[in-house]
Residue frames as a rotation matrix with the C-alpha (Angstrom) as fourth column:
UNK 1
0.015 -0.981 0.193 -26.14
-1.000 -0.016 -0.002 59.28
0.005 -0.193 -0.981 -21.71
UNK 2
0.754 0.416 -0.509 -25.50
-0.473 0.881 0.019 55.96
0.456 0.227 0.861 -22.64
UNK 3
0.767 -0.391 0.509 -22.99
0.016 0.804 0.594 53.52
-0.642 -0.447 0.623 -21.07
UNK 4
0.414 -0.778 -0.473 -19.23
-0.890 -0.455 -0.031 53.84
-0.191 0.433 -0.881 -22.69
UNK 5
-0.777 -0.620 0.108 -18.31
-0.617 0.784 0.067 50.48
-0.126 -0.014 -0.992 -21.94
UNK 6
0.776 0.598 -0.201 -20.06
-0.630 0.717 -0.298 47.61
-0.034 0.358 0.933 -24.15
UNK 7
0.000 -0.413 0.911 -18.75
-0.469 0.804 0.365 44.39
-0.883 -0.427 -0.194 -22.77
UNK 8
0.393 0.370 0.841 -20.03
0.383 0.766 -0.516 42.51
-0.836 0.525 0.160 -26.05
UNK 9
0.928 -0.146 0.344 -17.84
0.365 0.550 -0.751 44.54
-0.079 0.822 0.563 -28.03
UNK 10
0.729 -0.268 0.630 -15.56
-0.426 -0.898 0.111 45.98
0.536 -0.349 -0.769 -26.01
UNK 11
0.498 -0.241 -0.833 -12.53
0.741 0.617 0.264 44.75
0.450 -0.749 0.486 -23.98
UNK 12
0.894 -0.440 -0.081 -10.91
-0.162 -0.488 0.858 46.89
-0.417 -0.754 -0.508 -21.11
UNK 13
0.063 -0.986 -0.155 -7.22
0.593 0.162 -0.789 47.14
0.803 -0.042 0.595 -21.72
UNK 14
0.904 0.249 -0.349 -6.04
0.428 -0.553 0.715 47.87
-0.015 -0.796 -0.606 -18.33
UNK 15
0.389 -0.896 0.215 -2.53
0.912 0.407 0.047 48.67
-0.130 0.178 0.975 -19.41
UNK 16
-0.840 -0.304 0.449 -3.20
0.424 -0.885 0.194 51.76
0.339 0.353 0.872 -21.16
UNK 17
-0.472 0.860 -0.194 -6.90
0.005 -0.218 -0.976 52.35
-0.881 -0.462 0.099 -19.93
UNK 18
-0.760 0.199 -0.619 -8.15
-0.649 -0.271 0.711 52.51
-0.026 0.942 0.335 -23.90
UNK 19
0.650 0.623 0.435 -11.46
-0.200 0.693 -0.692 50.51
-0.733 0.363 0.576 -25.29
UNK 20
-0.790 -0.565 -0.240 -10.06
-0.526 0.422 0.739 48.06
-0.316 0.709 -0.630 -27.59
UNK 21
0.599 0.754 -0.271 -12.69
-0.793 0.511 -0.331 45.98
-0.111 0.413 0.904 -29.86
UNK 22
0.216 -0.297 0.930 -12.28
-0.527 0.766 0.367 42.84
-0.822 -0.569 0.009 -29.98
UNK 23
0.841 0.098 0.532 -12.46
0.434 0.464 -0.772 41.80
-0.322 0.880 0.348 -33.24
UNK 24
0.750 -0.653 -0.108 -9.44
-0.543 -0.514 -0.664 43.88
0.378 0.556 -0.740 -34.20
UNK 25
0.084 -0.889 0.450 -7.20
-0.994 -0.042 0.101 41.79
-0.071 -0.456 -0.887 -31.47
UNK 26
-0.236 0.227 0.945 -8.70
-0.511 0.798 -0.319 38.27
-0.827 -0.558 -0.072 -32.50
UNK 27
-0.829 0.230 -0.510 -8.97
-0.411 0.369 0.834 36.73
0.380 0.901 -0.211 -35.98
UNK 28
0.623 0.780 -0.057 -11.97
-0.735 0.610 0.296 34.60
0.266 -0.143 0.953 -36.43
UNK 29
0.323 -0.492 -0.809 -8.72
-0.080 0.837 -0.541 31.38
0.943 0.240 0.231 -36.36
UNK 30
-0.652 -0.758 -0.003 -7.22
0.015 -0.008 -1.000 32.67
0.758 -0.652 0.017 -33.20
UNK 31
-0.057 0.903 0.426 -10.55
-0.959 -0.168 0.227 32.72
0.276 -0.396 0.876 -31.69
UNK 32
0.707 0.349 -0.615 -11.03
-0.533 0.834 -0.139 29.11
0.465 0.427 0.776 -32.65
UNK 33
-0.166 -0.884 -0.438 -7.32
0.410 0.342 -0.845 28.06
0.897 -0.320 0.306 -31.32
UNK 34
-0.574 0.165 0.802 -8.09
-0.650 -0.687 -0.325 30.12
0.497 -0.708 0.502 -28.43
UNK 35
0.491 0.830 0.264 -10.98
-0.861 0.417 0.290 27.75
0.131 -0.370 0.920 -27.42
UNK 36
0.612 -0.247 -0.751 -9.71
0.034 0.957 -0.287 24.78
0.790 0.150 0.594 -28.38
UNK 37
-0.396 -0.869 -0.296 -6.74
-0.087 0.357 -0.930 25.36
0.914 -0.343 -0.217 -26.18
UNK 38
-0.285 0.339 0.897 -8.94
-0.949 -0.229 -0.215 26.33
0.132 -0.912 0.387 -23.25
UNK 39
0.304 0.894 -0.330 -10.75
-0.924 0.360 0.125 23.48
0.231 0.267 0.936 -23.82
UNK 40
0.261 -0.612 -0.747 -7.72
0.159 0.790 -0.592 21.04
0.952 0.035 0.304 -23.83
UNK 41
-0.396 -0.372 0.840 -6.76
-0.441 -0.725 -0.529 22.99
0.806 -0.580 0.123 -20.76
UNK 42
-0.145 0.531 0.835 -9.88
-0.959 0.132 -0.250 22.34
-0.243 -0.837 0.491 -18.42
UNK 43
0.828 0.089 -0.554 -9.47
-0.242 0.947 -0.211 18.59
0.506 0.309 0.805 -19.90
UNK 44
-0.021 -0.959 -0.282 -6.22
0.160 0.275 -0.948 18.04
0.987 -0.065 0.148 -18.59
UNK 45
-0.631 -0.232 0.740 -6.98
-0.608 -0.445 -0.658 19.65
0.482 -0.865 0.140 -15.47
UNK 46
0.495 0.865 0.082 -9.65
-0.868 0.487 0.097 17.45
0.044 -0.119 0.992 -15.03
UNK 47
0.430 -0.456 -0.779 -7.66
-0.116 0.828 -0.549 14.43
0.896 0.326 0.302 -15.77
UNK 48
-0.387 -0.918 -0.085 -5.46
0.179 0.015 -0.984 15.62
0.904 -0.396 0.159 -13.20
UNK 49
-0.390 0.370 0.843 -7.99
-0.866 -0.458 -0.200 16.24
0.312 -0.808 0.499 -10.31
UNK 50
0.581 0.581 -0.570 -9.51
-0.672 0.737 0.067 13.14
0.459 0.344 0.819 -11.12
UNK 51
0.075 -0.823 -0.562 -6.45
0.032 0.566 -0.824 11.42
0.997 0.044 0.069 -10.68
UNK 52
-0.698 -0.538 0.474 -5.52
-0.392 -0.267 -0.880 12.75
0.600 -0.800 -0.024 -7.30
UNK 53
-0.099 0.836 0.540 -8.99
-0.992 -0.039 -0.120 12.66
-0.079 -0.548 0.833 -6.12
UNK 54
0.468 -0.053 -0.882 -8.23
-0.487 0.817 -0.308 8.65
0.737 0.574 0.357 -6.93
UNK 55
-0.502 -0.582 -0.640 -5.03
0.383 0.514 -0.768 7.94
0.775 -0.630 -0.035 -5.13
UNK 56
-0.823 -0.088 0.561 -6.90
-0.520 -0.277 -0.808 9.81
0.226 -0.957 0.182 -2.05
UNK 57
0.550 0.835 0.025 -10.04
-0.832 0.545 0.100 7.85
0.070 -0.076 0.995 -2.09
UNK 58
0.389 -0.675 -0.627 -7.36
0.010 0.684 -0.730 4.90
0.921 0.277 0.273 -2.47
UNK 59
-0.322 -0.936 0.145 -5.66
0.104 -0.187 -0.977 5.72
0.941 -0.300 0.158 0.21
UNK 60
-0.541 0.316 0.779 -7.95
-0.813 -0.433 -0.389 6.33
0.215 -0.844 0.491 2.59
UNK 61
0.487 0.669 -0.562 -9.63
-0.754 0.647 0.117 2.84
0.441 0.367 0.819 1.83
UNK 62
0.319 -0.448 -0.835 -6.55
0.325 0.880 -0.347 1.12
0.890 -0.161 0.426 2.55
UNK 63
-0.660 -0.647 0.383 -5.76
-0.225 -0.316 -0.922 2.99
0.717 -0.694 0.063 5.43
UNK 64
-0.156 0.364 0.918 -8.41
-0.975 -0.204 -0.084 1.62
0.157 -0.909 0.386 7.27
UNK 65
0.763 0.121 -0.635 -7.55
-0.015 0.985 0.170 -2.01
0.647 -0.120 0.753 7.37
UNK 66
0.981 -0.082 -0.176 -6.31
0.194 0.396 0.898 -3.87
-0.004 -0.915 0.404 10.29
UNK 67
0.420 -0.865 -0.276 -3.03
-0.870 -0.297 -0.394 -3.05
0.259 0.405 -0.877 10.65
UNK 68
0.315 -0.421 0.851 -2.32
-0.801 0.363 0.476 -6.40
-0.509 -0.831 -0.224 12.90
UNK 69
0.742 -0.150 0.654 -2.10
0.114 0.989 0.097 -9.20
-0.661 0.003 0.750 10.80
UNK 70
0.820 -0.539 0.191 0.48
-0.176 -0.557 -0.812 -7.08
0.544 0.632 -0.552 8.41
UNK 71
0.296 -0.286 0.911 2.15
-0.858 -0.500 0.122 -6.22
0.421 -0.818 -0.393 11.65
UNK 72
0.498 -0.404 0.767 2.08
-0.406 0.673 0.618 -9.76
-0.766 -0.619 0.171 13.31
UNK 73
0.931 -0.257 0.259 3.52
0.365 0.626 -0.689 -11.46
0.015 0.736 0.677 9.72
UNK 74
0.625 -0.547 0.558 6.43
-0.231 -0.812 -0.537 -8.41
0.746 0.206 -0.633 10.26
UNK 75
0.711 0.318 0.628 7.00
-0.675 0.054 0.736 -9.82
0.200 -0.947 0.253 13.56
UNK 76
0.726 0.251 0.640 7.37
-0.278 0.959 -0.061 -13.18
-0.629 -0.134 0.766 12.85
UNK 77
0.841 -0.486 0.238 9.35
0.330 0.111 -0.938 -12.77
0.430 0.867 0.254 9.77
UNK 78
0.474 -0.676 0.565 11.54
-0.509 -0.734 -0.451 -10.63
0.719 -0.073 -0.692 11.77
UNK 79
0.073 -0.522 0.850 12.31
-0.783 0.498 0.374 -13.31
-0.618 -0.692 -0.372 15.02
UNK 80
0.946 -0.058 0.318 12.79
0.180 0.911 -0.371 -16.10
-0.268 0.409 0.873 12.15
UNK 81
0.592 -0.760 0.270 15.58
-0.058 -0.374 -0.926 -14.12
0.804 0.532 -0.265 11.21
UNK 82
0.376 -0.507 0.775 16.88
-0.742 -0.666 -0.076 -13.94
0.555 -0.547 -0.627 14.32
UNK 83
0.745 0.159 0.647 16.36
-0.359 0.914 0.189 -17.54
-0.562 -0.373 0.739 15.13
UNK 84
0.851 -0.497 0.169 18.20
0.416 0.442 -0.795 -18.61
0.320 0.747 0.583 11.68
UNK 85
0.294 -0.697 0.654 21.29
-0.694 -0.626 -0.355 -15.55
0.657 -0.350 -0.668 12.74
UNK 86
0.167 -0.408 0.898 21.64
-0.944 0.197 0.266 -17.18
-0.285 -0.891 -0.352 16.29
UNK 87
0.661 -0.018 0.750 21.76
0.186 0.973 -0.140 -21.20
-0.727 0.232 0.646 14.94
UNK 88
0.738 -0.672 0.057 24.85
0.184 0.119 -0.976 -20.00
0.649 0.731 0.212 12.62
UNK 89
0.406 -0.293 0.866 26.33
-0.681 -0.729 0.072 -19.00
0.610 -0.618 -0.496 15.65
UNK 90
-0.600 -0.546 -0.585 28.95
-0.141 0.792 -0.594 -21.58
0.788 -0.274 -0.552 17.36
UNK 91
-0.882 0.389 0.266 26.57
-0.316 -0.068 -0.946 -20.93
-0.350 -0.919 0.183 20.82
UNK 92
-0.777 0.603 0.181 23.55
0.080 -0.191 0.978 -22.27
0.625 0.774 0.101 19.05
UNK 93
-0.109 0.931 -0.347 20.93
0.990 0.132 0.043 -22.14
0.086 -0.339 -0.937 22.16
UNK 94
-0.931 -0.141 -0.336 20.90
0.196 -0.971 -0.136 -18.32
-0.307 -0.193 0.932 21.75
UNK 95
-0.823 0.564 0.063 18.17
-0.369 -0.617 0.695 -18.32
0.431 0.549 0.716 19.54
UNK 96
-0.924 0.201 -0.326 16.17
0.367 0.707 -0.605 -19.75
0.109 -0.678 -0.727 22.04
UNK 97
-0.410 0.530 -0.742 14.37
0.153 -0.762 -0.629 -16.44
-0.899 -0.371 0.231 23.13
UNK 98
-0.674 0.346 -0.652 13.26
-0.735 -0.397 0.549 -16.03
-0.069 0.850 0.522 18.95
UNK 99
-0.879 0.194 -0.436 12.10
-0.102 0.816 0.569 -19.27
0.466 0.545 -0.697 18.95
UNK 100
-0.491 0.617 -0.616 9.88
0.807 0.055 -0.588 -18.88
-0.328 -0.785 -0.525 22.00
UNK 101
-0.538 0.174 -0.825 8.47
-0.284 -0.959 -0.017 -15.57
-0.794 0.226 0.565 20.40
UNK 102
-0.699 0.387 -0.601 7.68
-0.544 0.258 0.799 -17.39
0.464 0.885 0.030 17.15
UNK 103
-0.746 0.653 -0.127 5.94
0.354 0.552 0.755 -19.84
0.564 0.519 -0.643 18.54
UNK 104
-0.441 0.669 -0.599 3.73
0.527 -0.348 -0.776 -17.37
-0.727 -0.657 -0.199 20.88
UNK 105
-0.609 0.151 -0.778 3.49
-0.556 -0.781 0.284 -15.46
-0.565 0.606 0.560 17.80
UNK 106
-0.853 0.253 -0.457 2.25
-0.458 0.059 0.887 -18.02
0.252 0.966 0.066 16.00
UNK 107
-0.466 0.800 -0.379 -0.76
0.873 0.347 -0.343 -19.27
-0.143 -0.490 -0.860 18.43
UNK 108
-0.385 0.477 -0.790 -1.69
0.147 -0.814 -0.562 -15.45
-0.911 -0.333 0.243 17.61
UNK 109
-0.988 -0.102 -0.117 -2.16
-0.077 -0.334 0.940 -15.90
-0.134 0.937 0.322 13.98
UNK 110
-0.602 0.795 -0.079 -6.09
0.703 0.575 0.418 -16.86
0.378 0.196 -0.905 14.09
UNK 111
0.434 0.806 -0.403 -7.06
0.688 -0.585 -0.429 -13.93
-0.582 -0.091 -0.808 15.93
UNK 112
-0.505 -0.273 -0.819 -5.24
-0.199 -0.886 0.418 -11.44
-0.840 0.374 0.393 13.57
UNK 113
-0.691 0.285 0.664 -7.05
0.722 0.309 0.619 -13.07
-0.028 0.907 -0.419 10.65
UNK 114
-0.965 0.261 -0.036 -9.35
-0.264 -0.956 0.131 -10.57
0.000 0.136 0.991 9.57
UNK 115
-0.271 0.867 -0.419 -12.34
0.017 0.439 0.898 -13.37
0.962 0.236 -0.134 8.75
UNK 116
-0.522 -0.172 0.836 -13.86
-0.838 0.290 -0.463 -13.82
-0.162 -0.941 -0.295 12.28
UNK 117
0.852 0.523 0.000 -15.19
-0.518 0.845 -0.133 -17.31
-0.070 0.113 0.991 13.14
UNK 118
0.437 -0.571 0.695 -13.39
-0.175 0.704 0.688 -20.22
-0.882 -0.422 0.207 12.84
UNK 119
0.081 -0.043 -0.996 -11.11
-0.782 -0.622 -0.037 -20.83
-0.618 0.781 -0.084 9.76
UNK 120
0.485 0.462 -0.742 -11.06
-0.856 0.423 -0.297 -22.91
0.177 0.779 0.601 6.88
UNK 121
0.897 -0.430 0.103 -9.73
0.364 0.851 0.380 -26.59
-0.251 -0.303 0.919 7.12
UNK 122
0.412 -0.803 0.431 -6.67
0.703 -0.020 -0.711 -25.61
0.579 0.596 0.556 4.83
UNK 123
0.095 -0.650 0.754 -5.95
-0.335 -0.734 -0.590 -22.67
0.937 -0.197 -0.287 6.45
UNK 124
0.813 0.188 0.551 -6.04
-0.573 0.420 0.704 -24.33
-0.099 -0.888 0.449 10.05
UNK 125
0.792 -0.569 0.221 -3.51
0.600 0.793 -0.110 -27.08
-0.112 0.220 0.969 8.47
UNK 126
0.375 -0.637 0.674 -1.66
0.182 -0.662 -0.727 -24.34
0.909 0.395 -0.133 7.20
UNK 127
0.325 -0.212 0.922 -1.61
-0.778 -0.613 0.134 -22.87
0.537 -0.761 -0.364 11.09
UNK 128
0.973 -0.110 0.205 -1.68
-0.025 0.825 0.565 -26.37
-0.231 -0.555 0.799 12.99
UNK 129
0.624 -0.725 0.291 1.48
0.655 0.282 -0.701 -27.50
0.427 0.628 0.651 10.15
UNK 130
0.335 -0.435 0.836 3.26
-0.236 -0.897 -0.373 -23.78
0.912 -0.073 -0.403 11.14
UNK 131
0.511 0.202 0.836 3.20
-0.825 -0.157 0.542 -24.41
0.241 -0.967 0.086 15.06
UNK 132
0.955 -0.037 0.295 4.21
-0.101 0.893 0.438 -27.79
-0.279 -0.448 0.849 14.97
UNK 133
0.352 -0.863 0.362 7.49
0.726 0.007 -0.688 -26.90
0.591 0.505 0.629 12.86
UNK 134
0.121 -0.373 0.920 7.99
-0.583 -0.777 -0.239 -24.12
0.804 -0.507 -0.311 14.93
UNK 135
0.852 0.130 0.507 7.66
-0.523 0.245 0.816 -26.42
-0.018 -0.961 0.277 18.30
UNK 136
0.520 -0.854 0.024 10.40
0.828 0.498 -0.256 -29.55
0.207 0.153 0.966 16.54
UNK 137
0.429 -0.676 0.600 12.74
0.195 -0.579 -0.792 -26.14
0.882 0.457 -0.116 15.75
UNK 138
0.668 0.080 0.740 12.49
-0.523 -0.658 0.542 -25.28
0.530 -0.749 -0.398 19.41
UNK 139
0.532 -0.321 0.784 13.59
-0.524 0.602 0.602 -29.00
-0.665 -0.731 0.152 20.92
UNK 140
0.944 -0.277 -0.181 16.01
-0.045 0.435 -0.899 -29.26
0.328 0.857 0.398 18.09
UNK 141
0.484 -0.783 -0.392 19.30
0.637 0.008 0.770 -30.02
-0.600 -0.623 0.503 18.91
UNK 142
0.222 -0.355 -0.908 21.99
0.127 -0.913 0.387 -27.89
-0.967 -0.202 -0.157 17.36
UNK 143
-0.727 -0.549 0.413 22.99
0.096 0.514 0.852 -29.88
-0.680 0.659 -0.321 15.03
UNK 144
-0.566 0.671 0.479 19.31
0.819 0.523 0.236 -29.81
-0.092 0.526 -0.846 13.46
UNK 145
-0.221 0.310 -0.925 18.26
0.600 -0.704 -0.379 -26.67
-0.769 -0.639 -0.030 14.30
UNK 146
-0.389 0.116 -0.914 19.00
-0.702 -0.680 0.212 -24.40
-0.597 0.724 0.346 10.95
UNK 147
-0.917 0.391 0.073 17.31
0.348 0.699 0.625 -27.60
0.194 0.599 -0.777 8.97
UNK 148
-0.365 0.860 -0.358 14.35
0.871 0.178 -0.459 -27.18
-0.331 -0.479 -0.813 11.22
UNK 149
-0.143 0.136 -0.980 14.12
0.232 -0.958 -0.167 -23.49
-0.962 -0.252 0.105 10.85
UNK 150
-0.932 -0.134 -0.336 14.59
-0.301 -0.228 0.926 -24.00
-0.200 0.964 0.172 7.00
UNK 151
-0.595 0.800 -0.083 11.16
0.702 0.567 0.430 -26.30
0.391 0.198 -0.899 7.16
UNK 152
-0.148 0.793 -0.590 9.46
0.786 -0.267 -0.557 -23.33
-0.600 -0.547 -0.584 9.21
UNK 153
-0.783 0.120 -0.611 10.12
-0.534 -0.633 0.561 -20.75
-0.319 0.765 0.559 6.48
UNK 154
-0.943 0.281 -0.178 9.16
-0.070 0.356 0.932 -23.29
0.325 0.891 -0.316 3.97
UNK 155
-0.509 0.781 -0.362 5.60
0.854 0.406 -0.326 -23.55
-0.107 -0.476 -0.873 6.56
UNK 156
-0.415 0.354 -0.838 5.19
-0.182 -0.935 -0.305 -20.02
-0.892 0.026 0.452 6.19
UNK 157
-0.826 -0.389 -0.408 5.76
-0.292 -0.324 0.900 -20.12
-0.482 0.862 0.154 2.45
UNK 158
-0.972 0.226 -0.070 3.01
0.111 0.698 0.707 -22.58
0.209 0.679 -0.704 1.96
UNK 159
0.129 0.972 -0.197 0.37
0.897 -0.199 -0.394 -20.69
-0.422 -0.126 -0.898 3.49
UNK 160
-0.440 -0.166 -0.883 1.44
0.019 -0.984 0.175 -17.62
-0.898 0.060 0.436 1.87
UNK 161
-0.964 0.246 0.105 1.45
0.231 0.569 0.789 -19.68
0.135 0.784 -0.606 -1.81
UNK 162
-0.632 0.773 0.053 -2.09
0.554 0.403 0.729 -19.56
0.542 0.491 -0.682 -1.07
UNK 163
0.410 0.903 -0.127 -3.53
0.875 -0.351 0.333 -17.08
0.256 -0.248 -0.934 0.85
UNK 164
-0.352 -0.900 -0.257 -1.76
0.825 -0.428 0.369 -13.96
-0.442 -0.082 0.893 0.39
C-alpha cells in the first residue's frame, strides 16, 4: 500500500477533496510569473518593515534627549510674548511679572545646555549679551520698553543663528 498523496506531484484541492496535478493547473509561464510576483512581494514587504523598523529606532533615539532645554527655549519664547502683549498695552508696567520670569529664565540657560562644563566664549557672550538685554528691558521706561524687548528677541536670534 503505497501513500495516495504525492506532495511533489500532487496538490490537495480542498474545495472538492480531488488530487489535482500540478502541472495541468500551472503552465511552465505562470509558474515563472508566479515567482516573480512572490518575489516582488516579500521585496516590498521588506522595504516596508525596514522602513517602520527605521522611524522606530528613530524615534526612540530622539525620545531620549533632554527634554529641558527644548522646554526652557518654549518658556522663554512664550513670557517674551507676553512681555511684548503687555508693553502694547496703555498700562505698560503689566508686563513686569514676564519680564521677571525671562530674566530668571534666562540665568537657567547654562544648566539646560546639554554640554556639561563650562561653555564656550561665544556662547557665554551669547548668554551674558541675552541677560543684559533682558535686565535694560526690565528698568525700561514705557516709552522704551517694546524697543528693548525688540533687541531681546533680536539676542535670542543671534544665538540661535548659530547654535541651533
Amino acid at each position: 500500500m503505497g501513500n495516495p498523496l504525492r506532495w511533489s506531484s500532487f496538490r490537495w484541492a480542498a474545495c472538492n477533496g480531488k488530487h489535482i496535478d500540478a502541472g495541468k493547473i500551472f503552465s511552465p509561464e505562470q509558474t515563472l510569473e508566479h515567482h516573480l510576483m512572490r518575489y516582488v512581494v516579500c521585496i516590498v514587504l521588506g522595504l516596508l518593515i525596514g522602513a517602520i523598523a527605521a522611524v522606530t529606532a528613530t524615534n526612540i533615539l530622539a525620545s531620549q534627549r533632554d527634554p529641558y532645554p527644548d522646554s526652557l527655549m518654549q518658556v522663554m519664547s512664550h513670557e517674551l510674548g507676553a512681555a511684548k502683549k503687555a508693553a502694547e498695552l496703555p498700562a505698560c508696567n503689566d508686563n513686569r511679572y514676564a519680564l521677571d520670569k525671562l530674566s530668571m529664565l534666562s540665568d537657567d540657560i547654562i544648566i539646560a545646555m546639554p554640554d556639561s562644563g563650562e561653555p564656550d566664549r561665544v556662547f557665554h557672550q551669547y548668554i551674558t549679551n541675552l541677560h543684559d538685554k533682558v535686565e535694560i528691558a526690565r528698568q525700561a521706561e514705557c516709552v522704551n520698553r517694546k524697543q528693548a524687548l525688540v533687541d531681546v528677541k533680536n539676542a535670542c536670534s543671534d544665538c540661535h543663528r548659530d547654535y541651533r
